[in-house]
SEKE-76271 format. One record per atom (N, C-alpha, C): x, y, z. Coordinates in steps of 0.2 Angstrom, whole numbers, plus 5000, padded with zeros to 4 digits. Layout:
# residues N
XYZ ...
END
This chain:
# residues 208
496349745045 496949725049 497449695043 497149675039 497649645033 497849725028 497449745027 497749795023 498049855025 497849875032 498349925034 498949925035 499549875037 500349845036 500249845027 499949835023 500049835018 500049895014 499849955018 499450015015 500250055017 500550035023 500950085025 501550055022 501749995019 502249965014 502150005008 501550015006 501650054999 501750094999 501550145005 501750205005 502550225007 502750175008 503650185012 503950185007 503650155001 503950114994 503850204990 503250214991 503250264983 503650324988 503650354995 504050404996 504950394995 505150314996 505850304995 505950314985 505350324982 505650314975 505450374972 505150434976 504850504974 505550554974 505450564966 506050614962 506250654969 505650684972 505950754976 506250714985 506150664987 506150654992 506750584994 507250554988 507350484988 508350504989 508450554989 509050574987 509050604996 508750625001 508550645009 508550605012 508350525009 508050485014 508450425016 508550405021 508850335025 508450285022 508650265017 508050185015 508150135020 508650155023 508650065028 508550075036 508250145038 508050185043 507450205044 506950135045 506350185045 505950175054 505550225054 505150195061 504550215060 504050195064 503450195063 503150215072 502750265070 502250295075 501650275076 501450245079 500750215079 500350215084 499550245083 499050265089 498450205089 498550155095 497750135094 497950055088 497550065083 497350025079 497950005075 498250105074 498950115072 499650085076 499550075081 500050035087 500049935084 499649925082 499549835078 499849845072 499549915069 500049905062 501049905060 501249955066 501849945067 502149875070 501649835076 502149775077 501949725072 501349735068 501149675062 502049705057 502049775056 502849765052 503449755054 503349785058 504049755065 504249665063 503749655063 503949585063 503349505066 502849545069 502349525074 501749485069 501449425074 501149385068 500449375072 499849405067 499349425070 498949365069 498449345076 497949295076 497449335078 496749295078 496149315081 496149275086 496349215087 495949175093 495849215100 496249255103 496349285110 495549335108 495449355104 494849415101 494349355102 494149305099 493749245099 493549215106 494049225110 494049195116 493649255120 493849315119 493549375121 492849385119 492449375114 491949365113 491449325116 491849265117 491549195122 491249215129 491649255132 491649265139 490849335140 490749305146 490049345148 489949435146 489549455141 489749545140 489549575148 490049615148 489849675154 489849735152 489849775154 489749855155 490349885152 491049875155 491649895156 492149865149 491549845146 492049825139 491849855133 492349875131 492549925125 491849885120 491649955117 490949945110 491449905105 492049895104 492249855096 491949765100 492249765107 491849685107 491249665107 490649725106 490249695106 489949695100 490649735095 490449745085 490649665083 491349625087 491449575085 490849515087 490849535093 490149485092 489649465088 489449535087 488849545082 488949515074 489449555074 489849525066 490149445067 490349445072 490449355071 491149365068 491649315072 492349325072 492649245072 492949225067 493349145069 494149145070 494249095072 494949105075 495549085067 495949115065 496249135060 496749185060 497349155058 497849185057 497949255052 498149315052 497849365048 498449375043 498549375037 499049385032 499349455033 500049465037 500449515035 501049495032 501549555031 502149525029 502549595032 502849565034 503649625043 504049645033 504149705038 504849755032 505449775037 505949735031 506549735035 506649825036 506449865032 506749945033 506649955041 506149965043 505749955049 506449955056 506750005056 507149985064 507050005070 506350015071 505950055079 505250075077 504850065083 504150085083 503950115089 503550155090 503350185095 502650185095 502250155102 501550125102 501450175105 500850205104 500350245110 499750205111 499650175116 498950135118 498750085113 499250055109 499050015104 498549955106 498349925101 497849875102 498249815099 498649775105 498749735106 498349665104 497749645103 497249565105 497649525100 497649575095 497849495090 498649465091 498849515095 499849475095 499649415106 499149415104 499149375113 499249305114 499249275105 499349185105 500149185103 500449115108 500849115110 501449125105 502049175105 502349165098 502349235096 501649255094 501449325091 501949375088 502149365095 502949455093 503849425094 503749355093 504449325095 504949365090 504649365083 505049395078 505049455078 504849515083 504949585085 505649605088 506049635084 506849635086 506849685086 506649745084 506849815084 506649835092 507049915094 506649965099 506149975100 505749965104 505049975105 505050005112 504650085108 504350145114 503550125117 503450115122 502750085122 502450135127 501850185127 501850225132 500950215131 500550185137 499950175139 499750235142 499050245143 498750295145 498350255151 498350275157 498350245163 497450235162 496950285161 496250295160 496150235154 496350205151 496350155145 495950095146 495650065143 495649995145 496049945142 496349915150 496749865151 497349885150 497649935151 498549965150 499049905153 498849895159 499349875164 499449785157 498749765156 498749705153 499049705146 498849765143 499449785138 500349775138 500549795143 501349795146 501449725146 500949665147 501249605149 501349565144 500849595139 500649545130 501449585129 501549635130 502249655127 502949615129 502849625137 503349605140 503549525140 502749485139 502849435138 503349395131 502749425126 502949425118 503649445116 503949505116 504749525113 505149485116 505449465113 506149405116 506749445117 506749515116 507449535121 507149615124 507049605132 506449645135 507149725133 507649715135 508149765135 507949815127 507649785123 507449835116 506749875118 506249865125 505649885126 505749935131 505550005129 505250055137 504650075137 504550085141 503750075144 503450115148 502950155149 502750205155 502050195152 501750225160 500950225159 500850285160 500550315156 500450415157 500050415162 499950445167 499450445173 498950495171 498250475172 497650515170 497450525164 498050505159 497850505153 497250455150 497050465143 496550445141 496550395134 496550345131 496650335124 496950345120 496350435121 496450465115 496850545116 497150535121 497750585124 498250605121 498550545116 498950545113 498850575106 498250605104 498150645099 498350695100 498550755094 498750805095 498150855096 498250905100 497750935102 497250975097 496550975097 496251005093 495851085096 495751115091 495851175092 495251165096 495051245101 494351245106 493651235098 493951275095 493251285090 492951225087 493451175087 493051095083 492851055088 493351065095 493150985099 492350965097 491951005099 491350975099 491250935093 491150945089 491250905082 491550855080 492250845084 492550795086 492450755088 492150735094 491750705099 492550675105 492350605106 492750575110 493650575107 493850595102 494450585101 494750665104 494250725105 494550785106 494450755117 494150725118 494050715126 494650685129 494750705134 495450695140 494850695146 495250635152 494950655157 495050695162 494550695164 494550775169 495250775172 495450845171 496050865174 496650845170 496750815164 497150815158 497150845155 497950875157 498150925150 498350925145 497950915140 498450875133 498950905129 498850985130 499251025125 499951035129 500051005136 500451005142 500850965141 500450895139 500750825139 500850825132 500850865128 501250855120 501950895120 502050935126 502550955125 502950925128 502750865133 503250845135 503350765130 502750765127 502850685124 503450705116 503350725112 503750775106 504550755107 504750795111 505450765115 505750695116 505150675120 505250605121 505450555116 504750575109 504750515105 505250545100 505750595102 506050605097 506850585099 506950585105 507450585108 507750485108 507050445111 506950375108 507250385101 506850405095 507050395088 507650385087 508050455089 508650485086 509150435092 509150395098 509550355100 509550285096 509050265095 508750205091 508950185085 508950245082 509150245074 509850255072 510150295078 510750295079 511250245080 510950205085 511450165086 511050095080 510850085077 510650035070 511250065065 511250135064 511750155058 512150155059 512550145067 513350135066 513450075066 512950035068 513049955064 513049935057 
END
């Protein structure tokens, strides 16, 4: 959690300063797509200020059945409540979450400093979507920068690109949709979408 916002800063750094690449690019135009784990890395550089305590408090509570295997990896591993060291990059002017994992932005405060566009599209099958929307809705201080939908039927890991019939097995759960999702269907419509958000988003920043 600490080194992933870190990993995609140096990587923003070496392509803005790559001979073949630096003369193409908007250095003060960037966005970030994030799935999952990758959805905390973009609001840790948006601007968002990651704690554990909400994750702490999640561990405390009685395990049941219907909670995700990473809670019962913090348990095991033992987790205390503390603040995580990022650092938000100004280039940064839009993110687009797909099922991000929200826990660490839930202590009060977390995403006040989140001022960019932010595309947020939950998969309805997910654990706790609806609850995702409201750490958003809560958190960003001007809602007018947030869109939002729940994919219906969709799955987690819906939002990956489709993988071809001859690997899924191999795969395992990142190639699964639930029954009756079509993901090669639902990429055609999502592409568009996230490209249509970008190109408005980035647009109106540059004539600023």
């Amino acid at each position: 959690m600490i080194y992933r916002p870190r990993h995609i800063r140096l990587a923003i750094d070496e392509v803005f300063s790559h001979e073949k690449f630096k003369n193409h690019l908007d250095f003060e135009n960037v966005a970030i797509v994030g799935h999952s784990v990758g959805g905390y890395t973009a609001l840790a550089l948006a601007g968002g200020v990651p704690h554990t305590q909400a994750l702490v408090e999640l561990c405390q509570r009685p395990a049941n059945s219907d909670e995700p295997y990473w809670i019962s990896l913090l348990r095991k591993n033992g987790i205390t409540s503390q603040p995580i060291e990022v650092t938000a990059d100004s280039r940064i002017k839009a993110i687009v979450l797909f099922a991000p994992d929200v826990g660490l932005f839930i202590s009060e405060g977390a995403l006040r400093h989140v001022h960019v566009p932010v595309l947020l599209l939950l998969a309805e099958k997910d654990y706790m979507p609806l609850e995702t929307v409201e750490v958003m809705m809560n958190g960003i201080p001007e809602h007018s920068q947030l869109s939002h939908r729940v994919v219906k039927n969709a799955g987690h890991y819906s939002f990956l690109s489709p993988f071809l019939e001859s690997i899924r097995s191999r795969v395992g759960d990142a190639a699964k949709d639930p029954e009756g999702f079509d993901r090669d269907q639902f990429h055609q419509e999502l592409n568009p979408e996230v490209l249509s958000f970008l190109q408005k988003a980035l647009a109106v920043n540059h004539n600023h």
